[in-house]
C-alpha positions in Angstrom: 0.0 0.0 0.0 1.2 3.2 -1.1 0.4 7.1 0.1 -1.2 8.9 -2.3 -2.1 12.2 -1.2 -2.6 13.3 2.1 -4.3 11.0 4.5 -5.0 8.5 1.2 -3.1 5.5 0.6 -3.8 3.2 -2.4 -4.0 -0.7 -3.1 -4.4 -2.6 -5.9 -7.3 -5.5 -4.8 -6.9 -8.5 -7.0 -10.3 -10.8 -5.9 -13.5 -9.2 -4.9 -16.5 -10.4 -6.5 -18.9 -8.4 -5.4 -20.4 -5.1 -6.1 -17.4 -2.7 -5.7 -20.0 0.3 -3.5 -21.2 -2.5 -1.2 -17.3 -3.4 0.1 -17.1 -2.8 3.5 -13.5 -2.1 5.1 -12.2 -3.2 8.8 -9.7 -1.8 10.6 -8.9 -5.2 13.3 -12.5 -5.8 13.9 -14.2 -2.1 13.7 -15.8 -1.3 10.9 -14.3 1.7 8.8 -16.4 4.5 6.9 -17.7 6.1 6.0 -17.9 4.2 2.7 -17.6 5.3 -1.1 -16.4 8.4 0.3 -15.0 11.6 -2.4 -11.6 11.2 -3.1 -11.0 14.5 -1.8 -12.4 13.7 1.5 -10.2 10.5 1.7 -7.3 12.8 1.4 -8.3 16.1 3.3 -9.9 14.5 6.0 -9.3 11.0 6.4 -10.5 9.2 9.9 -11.4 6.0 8.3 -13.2 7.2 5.1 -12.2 4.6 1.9 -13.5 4.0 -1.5 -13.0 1.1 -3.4 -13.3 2.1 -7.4 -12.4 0.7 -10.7 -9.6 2.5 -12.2 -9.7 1.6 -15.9 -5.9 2.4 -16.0 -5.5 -0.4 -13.9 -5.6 -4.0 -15.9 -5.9 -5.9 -12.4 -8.8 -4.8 -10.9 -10.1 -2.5 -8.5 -8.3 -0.1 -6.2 -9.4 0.4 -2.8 -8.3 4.1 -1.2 -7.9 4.4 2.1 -7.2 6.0 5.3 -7.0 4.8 9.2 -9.1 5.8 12.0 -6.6 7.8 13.3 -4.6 9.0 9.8 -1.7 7.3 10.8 0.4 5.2 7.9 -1.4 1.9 7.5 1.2 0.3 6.6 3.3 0.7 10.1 0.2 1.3 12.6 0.5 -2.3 13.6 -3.0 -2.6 12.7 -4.8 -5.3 10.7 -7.0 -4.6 7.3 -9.8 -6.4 6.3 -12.1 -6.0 3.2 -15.4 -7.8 2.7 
């Protein structure tokens, strides 16, 4: 996973095969959202907001942005990410 902008990090998401606006993102066991949230949002604001999107740059898949519950780095926050 890789920062983007501001509070947003990206990642590529290889399987998910269900509707992309009805993912639903955990931070250990507490839900994150809100969900399908404006990119701009994602990065200005943060606090657990995500999206997950199609980019139709991206060959793989969908892309889920992201932010933690408390903006800190996802990757080194010890904590454990879930999407179903």
């Amino acid at each position: 996973m890789h920062l983007y902008q501001g509070h947003a990090y990206l990642l590529p998401v290889k399987y998910f095969d269900r509707p992309l606006e009805a993912a639903k993102l955990y931070e250990d066991d507490k839900l994150l959202g809100p969900a399908n949230s404006p990119q701009q949002e994602i990065i200005d604001k943060g606090q657990g907001r995500y999206w997950l999107y199609r980019d139709i740059s991206n060959y793989f898949g969908p892309v889920l942005m992201l932010s933690s519950s408390d903006n800190t780095d996802p990757n080194t926050n010890g904590r454990k990410y879930r999407l179903e």
